[in-house]
PyMOL commands that place a pseudoatom at each C-alpha (Angstrom):
pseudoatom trace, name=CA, resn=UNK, resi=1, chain=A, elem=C, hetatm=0, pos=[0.804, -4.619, -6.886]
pseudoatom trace, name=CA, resn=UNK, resi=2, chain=A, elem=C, hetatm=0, pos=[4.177, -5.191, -9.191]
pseudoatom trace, name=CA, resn=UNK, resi=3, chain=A, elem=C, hetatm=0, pos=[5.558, -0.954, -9.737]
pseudoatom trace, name=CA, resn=UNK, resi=4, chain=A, elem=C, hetatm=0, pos=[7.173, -1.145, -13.479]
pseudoatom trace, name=CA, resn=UNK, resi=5, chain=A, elem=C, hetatm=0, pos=[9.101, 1.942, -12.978]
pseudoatom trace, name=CA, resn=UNK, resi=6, chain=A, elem=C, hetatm=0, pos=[12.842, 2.025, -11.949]
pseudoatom trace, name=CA, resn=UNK, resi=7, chain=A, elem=C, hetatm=0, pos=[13.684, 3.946, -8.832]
pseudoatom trace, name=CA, resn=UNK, resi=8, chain=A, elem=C, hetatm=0, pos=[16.772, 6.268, -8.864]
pseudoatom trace, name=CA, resn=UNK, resi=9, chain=A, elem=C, hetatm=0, pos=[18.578, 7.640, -5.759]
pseudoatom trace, name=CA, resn=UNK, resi=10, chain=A, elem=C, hetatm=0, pos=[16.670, 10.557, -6.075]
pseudoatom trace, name=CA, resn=UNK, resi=11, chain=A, elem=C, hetatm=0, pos=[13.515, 8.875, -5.495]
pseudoatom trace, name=CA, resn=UNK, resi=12, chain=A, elem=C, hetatm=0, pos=[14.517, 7.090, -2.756]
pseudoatom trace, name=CA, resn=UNK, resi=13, chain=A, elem=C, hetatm=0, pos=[12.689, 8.587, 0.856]
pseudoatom trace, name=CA, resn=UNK, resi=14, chain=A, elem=C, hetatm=0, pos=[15.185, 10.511, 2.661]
pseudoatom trace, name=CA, resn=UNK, resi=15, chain=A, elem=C, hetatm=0, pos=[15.180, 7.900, 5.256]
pseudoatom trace, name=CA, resn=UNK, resi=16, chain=A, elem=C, hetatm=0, pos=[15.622, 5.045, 3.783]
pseudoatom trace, name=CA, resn=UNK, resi=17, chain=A, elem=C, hetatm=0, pos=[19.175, 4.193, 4.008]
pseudoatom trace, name=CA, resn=UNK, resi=18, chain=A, elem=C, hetatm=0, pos=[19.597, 5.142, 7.695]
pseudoatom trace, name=CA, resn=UNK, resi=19, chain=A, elem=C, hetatm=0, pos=[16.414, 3.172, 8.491]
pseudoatom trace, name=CA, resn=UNK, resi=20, chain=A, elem=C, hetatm=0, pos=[17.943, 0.212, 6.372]
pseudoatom trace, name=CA, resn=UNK, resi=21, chain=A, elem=C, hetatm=0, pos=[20.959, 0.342, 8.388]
pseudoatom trace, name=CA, resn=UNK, resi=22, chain=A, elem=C, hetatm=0, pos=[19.227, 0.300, 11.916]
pseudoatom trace, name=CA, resn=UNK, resi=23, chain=A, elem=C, hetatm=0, pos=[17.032, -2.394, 10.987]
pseudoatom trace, name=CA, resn=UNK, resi=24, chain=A, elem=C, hetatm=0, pos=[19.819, -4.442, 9.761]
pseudoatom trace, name=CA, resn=UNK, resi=25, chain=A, elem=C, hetatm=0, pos=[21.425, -3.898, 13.667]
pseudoatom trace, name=CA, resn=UNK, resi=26, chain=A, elem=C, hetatm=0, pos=[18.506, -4.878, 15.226]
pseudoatom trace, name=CA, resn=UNK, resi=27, chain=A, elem=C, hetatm=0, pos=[16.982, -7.451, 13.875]
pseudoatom trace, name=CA, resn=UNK, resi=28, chain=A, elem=C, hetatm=0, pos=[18.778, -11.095, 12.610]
pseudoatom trace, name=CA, resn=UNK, resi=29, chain=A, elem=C, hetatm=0, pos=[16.180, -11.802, 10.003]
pseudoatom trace, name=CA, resn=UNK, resi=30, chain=A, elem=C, hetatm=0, pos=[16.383, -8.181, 8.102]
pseudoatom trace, name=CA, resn=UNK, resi=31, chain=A, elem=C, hetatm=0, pos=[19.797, -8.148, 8.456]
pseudoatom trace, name=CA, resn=UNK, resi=32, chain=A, elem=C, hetatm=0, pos=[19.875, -10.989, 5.975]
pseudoatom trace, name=CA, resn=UNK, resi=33, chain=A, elem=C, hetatm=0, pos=[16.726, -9.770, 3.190]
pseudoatom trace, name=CA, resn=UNK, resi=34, chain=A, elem=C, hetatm=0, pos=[17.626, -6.107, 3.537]
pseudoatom trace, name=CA, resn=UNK, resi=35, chain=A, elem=C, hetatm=0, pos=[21.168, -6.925, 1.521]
pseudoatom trace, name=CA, resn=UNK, resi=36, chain=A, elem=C, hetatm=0, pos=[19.470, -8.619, -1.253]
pseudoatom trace, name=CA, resn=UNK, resi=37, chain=A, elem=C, hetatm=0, pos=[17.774, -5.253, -2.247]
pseudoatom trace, name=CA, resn=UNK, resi=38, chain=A, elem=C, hetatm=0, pos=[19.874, -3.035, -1.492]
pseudoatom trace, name=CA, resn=UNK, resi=39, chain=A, elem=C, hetatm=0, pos=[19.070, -1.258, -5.208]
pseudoatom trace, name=CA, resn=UNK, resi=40, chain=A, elem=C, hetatm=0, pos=[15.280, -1.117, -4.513]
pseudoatom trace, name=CA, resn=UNK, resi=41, chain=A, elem=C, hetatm=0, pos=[12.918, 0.975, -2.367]
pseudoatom trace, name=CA, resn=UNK, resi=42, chain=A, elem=C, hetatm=0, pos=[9.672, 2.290, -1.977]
pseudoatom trace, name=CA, resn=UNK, resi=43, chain=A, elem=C, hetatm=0, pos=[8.767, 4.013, -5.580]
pseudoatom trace, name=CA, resn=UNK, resi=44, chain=A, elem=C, hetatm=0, pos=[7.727, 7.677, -5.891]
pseudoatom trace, name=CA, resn=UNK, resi=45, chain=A, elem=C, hetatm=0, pos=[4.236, 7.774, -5.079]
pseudoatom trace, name=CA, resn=UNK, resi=46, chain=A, elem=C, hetatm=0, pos=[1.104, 8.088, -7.618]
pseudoatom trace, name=CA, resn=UNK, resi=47, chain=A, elem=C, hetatm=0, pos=[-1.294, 11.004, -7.231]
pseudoatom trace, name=CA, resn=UNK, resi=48, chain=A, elem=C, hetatm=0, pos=[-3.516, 10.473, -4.028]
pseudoatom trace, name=CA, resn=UNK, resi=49, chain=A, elem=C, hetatm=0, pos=[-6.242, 9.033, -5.823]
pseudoatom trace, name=CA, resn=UNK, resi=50, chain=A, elem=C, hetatm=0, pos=[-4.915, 6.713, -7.864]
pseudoatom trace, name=CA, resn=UNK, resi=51, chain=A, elem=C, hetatm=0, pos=[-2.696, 5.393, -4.985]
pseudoatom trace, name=CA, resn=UNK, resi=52, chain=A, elem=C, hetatm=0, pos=[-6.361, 4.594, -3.061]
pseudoatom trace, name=CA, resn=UNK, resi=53, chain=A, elem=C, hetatm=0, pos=[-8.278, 3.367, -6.364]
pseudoatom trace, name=CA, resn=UNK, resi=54, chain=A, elem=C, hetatm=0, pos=[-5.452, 1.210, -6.768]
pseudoatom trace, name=CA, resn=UNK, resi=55, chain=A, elem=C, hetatm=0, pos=[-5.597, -0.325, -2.949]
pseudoatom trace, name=CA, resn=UNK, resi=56, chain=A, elem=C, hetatm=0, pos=[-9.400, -0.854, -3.231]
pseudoatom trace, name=CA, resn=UNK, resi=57, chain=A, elem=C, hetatm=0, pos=[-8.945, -3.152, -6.250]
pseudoatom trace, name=CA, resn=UNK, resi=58, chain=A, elem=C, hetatm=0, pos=[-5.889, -4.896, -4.307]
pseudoatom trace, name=CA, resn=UNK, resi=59, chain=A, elem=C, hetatm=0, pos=[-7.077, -5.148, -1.420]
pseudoatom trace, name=CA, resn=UNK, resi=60, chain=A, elem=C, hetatm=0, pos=[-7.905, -9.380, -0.201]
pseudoatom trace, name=CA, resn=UNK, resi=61, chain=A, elem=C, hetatm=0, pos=[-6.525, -10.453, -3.291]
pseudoatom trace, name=CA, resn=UNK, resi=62, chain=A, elem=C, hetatm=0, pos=[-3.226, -11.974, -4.811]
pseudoatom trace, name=CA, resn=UNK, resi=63, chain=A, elem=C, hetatm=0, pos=[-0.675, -8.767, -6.199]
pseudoatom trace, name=CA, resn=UNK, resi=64, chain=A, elem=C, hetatm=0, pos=[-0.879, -11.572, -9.526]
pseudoatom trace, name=CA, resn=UNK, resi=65, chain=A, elem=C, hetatm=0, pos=[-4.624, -11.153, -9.235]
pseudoatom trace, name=CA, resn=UNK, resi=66, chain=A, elem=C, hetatm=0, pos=[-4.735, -7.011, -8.554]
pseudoatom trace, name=CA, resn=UNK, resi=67, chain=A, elem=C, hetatm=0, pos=[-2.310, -6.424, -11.119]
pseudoatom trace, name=CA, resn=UNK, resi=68, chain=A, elem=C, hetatm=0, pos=[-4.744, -8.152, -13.908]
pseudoatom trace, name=CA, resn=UNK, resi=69, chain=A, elem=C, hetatm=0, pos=[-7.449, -6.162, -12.478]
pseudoatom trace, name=CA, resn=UNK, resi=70, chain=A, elem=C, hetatm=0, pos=[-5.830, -2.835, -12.421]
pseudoatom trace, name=CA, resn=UNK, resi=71, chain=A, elem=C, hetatm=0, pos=[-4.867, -3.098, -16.031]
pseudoatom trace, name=CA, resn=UNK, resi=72, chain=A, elem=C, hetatm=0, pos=[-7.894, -4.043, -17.074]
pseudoatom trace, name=CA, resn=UNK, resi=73, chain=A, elem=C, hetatm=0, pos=[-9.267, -1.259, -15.118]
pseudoatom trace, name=CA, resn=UNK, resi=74, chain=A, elem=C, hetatm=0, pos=[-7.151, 1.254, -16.753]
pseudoatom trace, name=CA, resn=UNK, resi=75, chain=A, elem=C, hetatm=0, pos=[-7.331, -0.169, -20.013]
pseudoatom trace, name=CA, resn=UNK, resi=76, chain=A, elem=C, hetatm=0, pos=[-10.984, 1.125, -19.852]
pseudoatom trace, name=CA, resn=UNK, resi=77, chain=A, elem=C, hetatm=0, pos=[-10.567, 4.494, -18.253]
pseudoatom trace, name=CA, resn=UNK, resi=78, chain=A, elem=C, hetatm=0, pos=[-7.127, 5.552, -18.932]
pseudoatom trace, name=CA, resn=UNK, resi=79, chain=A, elem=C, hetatm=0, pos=[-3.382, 5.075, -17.401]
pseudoatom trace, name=CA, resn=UNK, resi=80, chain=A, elem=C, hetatm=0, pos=[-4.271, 7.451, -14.881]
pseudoatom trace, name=CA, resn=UNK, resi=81, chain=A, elem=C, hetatm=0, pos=[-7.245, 7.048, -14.046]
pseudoatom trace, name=CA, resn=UNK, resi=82, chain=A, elem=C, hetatm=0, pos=[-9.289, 10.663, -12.697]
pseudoatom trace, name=CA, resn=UNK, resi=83, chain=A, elem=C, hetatm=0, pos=[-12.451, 10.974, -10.651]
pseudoatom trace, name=CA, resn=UNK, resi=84, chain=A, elem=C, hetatm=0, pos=[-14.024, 12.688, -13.787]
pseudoatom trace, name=CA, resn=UNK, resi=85, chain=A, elem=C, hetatm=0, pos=[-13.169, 9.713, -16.187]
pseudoatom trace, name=CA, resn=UNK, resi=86, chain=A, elem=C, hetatm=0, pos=[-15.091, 6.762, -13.653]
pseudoatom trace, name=CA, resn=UNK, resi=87, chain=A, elem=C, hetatm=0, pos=[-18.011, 9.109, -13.041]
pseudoatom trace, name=CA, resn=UNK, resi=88, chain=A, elem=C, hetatm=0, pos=[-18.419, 8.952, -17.139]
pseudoatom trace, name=CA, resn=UNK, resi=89, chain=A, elem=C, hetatm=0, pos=[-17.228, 5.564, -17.090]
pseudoatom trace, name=CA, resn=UNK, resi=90, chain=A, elem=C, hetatm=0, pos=[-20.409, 4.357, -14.827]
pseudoatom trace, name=CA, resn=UNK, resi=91, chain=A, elem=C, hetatm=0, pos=[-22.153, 5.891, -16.686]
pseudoatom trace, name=CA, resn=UNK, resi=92, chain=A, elem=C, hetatm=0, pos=[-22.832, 2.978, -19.051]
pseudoatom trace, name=CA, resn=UNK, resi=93, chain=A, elem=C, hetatm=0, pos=[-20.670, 0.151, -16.680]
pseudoatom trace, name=CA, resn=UNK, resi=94, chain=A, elem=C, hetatm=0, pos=[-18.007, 0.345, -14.664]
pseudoatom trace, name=CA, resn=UNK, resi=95, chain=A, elem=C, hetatm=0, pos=[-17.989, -2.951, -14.172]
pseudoatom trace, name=CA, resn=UNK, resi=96, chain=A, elem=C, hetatm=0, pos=[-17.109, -3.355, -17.823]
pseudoatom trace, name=CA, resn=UNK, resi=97, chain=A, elem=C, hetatm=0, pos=[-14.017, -2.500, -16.470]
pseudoatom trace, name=CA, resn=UNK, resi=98, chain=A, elem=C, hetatm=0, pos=[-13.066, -6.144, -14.772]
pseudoatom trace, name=CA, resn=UNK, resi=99, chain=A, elem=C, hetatm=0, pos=[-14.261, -4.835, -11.339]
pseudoatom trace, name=CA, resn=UNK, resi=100, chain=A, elem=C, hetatm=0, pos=[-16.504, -6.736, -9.100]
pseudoatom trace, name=CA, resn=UNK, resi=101, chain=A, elem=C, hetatm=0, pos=[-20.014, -5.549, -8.495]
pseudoatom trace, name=CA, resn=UNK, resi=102, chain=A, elem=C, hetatm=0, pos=[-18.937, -4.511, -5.227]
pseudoatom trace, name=CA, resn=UNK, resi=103, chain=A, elem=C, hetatm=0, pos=[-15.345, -2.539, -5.691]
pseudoatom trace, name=CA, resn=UNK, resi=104, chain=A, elem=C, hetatm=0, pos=[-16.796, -0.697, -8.662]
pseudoatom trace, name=CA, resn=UNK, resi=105, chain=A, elem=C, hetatm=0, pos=[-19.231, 0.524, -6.071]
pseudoatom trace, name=CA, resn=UNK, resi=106, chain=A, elem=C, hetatm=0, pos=[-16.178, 1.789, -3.925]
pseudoatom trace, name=CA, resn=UNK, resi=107, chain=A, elem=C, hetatm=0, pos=[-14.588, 3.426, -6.621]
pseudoatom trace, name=CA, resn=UNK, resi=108, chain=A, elem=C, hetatm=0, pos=[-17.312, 5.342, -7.912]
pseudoatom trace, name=CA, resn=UNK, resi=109, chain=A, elem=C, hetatm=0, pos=[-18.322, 6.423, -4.136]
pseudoatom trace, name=CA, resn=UNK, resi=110, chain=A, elem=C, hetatm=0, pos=[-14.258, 7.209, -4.012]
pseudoatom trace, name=CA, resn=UNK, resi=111, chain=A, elem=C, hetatm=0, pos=[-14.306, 9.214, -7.135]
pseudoatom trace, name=CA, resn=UNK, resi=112, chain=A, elem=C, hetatm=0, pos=[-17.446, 11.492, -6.081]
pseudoatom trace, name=CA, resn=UNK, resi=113, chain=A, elem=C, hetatm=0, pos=[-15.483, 12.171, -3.119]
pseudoatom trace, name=CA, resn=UNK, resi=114, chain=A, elem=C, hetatm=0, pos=[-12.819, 13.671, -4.916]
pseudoatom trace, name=CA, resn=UNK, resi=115, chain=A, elem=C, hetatm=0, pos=[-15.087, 15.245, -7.707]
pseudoatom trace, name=CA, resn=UNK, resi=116, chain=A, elem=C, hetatm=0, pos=[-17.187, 16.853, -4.821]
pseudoatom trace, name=CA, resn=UNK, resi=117, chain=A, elem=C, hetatm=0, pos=[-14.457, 18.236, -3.089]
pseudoatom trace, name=CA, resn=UNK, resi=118, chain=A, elem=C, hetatm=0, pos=[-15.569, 15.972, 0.043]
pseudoatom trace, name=CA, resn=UNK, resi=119, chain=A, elem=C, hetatm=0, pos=[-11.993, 15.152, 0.998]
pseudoatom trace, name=CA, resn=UNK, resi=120, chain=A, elem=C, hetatm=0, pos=[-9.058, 17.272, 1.618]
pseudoatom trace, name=CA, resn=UNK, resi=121, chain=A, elem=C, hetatm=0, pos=[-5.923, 15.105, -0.035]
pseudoatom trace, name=CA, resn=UNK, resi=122, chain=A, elem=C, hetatm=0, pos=[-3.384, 18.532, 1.048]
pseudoatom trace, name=CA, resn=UNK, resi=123, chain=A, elem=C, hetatm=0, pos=[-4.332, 18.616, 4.434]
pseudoatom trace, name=CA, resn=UNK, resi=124, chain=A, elem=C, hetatm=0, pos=[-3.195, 14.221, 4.910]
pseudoatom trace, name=CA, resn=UNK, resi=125, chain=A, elem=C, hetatm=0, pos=[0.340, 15.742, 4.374]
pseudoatom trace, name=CA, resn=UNK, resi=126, chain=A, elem=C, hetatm=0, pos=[0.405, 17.338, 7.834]
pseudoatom trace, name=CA, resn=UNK, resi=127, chain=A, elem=C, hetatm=0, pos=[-1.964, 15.450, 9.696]
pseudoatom trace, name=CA, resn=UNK, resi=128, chain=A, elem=C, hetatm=0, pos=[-1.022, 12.554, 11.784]
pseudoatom trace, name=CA, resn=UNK, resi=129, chain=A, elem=C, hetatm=0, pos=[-1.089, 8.876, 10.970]
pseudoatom trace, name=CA, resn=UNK, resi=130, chain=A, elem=C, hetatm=0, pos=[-4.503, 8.314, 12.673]
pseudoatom trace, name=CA, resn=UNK, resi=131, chain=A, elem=C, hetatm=0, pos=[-6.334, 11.416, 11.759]
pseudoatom trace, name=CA, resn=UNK, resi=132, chain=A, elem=C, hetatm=0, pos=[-5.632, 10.724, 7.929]
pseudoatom trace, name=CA, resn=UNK, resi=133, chain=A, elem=C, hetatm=0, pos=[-6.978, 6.851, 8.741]
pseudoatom trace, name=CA, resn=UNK, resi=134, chain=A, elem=C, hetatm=0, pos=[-9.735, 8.248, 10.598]
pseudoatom trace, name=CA, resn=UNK, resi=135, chain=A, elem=C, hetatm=0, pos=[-10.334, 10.733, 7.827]
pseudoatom trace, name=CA, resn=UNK, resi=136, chain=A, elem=C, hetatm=0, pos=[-10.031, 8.409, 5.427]
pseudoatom trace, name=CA, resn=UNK, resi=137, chain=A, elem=C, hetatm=0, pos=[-12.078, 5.442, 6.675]
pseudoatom trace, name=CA, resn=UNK, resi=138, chain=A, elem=C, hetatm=0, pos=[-14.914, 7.794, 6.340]
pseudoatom trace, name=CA, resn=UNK, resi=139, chain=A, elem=C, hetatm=0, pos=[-15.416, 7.050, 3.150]
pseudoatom trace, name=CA, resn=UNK, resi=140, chain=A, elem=C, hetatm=0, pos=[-17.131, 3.529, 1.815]
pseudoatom trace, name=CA, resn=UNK, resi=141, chain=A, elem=C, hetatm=0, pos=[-14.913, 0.976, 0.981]
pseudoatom trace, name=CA, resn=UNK, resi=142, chain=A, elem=C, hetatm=0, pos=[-12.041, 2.074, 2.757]
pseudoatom trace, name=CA, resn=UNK, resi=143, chain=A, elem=C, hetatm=0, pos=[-11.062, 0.398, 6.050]
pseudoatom trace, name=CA, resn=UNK, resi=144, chain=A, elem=C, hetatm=0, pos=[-7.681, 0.817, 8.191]
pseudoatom trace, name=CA, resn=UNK, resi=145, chain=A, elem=C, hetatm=0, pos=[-5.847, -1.325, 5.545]
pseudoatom trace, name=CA, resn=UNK, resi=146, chain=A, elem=C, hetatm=0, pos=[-6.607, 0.125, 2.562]
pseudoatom trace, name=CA, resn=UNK, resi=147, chain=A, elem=C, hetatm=0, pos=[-5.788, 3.758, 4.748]
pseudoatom trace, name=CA, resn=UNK, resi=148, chain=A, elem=C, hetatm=0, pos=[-2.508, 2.227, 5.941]
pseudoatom trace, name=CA, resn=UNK, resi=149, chain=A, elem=C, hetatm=0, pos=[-1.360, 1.129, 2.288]
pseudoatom trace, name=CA, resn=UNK, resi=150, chain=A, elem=C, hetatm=0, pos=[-1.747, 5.073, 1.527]
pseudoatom trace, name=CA, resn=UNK, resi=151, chain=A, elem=C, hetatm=0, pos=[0.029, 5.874, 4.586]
pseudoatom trace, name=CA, resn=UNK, resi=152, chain=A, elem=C, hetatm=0, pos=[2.782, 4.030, 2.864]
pseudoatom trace, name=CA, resn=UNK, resi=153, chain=A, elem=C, hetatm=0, pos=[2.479, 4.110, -0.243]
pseudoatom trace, name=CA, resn=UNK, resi=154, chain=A, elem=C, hetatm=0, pos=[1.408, 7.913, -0.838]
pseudoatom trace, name=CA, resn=UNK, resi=155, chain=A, elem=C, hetatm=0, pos=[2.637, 9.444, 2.182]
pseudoatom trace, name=CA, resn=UNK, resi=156, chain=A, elem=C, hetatm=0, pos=[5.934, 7.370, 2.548]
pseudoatom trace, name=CA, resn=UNK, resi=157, chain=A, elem=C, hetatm=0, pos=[4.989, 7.418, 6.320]
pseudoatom trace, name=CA, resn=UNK, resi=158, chain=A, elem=C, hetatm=0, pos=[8.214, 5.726, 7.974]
pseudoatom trace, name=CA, resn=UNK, resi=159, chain=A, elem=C, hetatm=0, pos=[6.973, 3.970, 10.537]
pseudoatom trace, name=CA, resn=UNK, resi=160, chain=A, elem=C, hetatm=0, pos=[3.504, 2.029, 9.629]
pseudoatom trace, name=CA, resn=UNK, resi=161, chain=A, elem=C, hetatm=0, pos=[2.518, -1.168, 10.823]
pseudoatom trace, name=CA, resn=UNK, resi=162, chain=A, elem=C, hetatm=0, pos=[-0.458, -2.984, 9.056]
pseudoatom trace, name=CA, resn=UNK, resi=163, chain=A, elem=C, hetatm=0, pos=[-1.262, -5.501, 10.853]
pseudoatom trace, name=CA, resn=UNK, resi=164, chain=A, elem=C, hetatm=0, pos=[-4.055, -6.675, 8.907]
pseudoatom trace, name=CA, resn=UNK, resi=165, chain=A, elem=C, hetatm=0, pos=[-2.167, -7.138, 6.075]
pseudoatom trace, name=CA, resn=UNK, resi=166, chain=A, elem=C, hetatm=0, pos=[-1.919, -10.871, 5.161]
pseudoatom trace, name=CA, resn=UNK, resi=167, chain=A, elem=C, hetatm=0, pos=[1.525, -11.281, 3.877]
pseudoatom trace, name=CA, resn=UNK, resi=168, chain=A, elem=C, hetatm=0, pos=[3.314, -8.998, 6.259]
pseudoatom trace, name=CA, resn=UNK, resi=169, chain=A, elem=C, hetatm=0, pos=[1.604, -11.329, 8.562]
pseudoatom trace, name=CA, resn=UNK, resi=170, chain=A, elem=C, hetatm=0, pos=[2.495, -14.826, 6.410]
pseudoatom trace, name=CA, resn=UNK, resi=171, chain=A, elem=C, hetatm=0, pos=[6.579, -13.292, 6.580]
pseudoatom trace, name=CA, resn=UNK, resi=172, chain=A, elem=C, hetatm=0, pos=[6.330, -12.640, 10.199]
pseudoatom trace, name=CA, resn=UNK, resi=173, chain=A, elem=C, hetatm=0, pos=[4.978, -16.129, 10.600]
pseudoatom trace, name=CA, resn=UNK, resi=174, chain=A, elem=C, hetatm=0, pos=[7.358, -18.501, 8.037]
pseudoatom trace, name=CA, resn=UNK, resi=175, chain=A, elem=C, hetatm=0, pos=[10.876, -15.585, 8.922]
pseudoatom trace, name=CA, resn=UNK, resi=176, chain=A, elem=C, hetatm=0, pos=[10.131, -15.304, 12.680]
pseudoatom trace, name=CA, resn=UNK, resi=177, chain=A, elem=C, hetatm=0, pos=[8.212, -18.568, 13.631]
pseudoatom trace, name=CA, resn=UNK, resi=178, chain=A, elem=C, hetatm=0, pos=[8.945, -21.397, 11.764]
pseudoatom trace, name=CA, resn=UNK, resi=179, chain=A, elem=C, hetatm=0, pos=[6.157, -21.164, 9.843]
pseudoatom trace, name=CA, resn=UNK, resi=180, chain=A, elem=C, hetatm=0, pos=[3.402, -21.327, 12.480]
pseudoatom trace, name=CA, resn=UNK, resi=181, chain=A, elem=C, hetatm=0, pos=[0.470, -19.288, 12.717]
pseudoatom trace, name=CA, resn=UNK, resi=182, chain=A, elem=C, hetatm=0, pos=[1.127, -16.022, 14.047]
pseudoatom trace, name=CA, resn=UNK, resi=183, chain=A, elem=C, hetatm=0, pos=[-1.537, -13.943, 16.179]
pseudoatom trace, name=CA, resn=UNK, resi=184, chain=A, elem=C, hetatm=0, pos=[-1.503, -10.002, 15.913]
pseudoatom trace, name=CA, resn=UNK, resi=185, chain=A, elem=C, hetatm=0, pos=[-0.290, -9.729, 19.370]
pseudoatom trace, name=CA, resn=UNK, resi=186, chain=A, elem=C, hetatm=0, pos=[2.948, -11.448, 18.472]
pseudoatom trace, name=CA, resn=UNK, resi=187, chain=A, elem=C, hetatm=0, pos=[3.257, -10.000, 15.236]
pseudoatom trace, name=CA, resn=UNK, resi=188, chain=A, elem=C, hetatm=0, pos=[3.108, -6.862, 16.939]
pseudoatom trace, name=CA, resn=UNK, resi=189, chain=A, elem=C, hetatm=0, pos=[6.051, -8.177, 19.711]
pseudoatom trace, name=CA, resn=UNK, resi=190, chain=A, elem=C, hetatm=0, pos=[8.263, -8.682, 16.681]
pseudoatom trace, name=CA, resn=UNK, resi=191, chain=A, elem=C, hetatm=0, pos=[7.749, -5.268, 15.195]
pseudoatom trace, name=CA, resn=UNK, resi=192, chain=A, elem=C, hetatm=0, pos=[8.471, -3.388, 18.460]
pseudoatom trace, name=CA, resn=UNK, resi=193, chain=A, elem=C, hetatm=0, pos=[12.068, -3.812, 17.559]
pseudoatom trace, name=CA, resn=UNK, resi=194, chain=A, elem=C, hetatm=0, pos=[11.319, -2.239, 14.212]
pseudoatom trace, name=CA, resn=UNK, resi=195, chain=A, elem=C, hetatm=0, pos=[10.507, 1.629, 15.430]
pseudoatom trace, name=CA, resn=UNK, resi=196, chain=A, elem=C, hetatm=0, pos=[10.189, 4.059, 14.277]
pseudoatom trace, name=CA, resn=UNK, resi=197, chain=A, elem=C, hetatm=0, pos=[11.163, 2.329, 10.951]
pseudoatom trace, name=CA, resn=UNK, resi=198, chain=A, elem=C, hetatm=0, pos=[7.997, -0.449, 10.271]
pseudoatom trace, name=CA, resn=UNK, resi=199, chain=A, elem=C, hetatm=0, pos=[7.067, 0.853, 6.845]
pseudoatom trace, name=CA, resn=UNK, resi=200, chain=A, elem=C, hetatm=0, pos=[10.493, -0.071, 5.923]
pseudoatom trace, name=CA, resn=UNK, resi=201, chain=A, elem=C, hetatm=0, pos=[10.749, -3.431, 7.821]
pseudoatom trace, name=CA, resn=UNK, resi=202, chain=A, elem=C, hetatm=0, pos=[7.288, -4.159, 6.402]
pseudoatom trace, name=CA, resn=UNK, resi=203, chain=A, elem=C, hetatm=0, pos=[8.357, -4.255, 2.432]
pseudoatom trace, name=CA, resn=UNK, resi=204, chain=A, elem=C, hetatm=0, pos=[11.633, -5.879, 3.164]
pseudoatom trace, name=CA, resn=UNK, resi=205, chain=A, elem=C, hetatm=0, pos=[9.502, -8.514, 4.406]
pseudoatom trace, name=CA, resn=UNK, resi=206, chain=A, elem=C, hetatm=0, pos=[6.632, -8.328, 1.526]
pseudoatom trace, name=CA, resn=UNK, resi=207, chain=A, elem=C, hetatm=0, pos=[9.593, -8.493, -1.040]
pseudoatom trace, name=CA, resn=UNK, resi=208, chain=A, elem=C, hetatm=0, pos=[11.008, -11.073, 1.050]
pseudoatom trace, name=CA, resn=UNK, resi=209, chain=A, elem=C, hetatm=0, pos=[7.452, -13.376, -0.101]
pseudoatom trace, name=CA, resn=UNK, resi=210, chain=A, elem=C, hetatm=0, pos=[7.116, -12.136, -3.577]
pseudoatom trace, name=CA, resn=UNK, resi=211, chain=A, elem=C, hetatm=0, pos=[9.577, -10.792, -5.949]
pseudoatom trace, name=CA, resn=UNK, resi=212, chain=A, elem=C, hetatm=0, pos=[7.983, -7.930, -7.516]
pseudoatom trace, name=CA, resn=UNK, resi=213, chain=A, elem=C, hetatm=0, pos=[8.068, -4.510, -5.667]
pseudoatom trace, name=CA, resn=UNK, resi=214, chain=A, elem=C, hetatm=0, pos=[4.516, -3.915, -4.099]
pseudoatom trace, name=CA, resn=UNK, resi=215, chain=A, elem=C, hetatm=0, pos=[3.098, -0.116, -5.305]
pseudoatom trace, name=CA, resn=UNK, resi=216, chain=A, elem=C, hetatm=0, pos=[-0.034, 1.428, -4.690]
for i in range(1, 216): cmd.bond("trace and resi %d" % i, "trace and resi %d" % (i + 1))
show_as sticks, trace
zoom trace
């Protein structure tokens, strides 16, 4: 999804610039997209839930198509949206809210989580990558991608790789191979030379496709 807000310096993750300038060493594609943002970066991140409501209505669909949906999601239950406010909401029908049948199921189940006190957002902070997916993909609707864009998106974790994505996958494909298709095994071989800085590698490469920063 397109982030409206301006980043400043002070926003930027404190890794960011030296990650920029390794990947720009390494690799013979980045070193050419990297320079072409060099004012941008991953935005500040939204509160936890909001940053996994908002990858559950993105997720297998165009960032033209999410965007549309998450506005006229929260043009029924508020900017920030709150567990409390799509509990009420589904009340009458949350799918009033431009949802499909089967994501306003995922949000609601997402919101009781969080209303119920059945996840633990503090403790993601200092757990690993895979023991916040694993945590995570414990509740319906979520699967490793969804997981992996909060990883990113929420956590600023440096160094994720999500290979199920389909458009880090299309940029590996059309930057890296002319195009062709692109199995997970070599999209993986490309990314080796990316550690321990594939979240950043990863949205030079998403911006690279599309020219509106991607936020969750």
């Amino acid at each position: 999804m397109s982030d409206s807000r301006s980043s400043t310096s002070q926003d930027k993750p404190e890794y960011w610039d030296q990650a920029s300038t390794e990947l720009m060493a390494r690799d013979r594609i980045l070193k050419k997209l990297i320079p072409q943002h060099k004012t941008e970066w991953l935005a500040p991140s939204a509160t936890p839930f909001v940053t996994l409501a908002r990858a559950v209505v993105g997720h297998q669909i165009s960032v033209k198509a999410a965007d549309a949906m998450w506005q006229r999601f929260t043009d029924a239950c508020g900017r920030t949206p709150t567990p409390q406010c799509i509990i009420k909401l589904a009340e009458t029908d949350i799918q009033q809210s431009g949802l499909s049948k089967r994501k306003a199921e995922y949000i609601l189940d997402l919101a009781v989580h969080f209303a119920e006190k059945k996840v633990r957002p503090a403790a993601w902070r200092t757990m690993t990558d895979e023991a916040v997916i694993a945590d995570l993909c414990a509740i319906r609707g979520i699967g490793r991608w969804t997981a992996e864009m909060f990883l990113i998106f929420n956590l600023q974790r440096p160094d994720v790789l999500p290979l199920d994505d389909a458009s880090l996958i299309k940029a590996i494909s059309l930057h890296y191979f002319s195009g062709e298709p692109v199995s997970r095994f070599e999209a993986r071989e490309v990314a080796q030379a990316w550690m321990p800085w594939r979240t950043v590698a990863t949205w030079y490469l998403w911006r690279s496709l599309d020219p509106a920063s991607v936020q969750y």
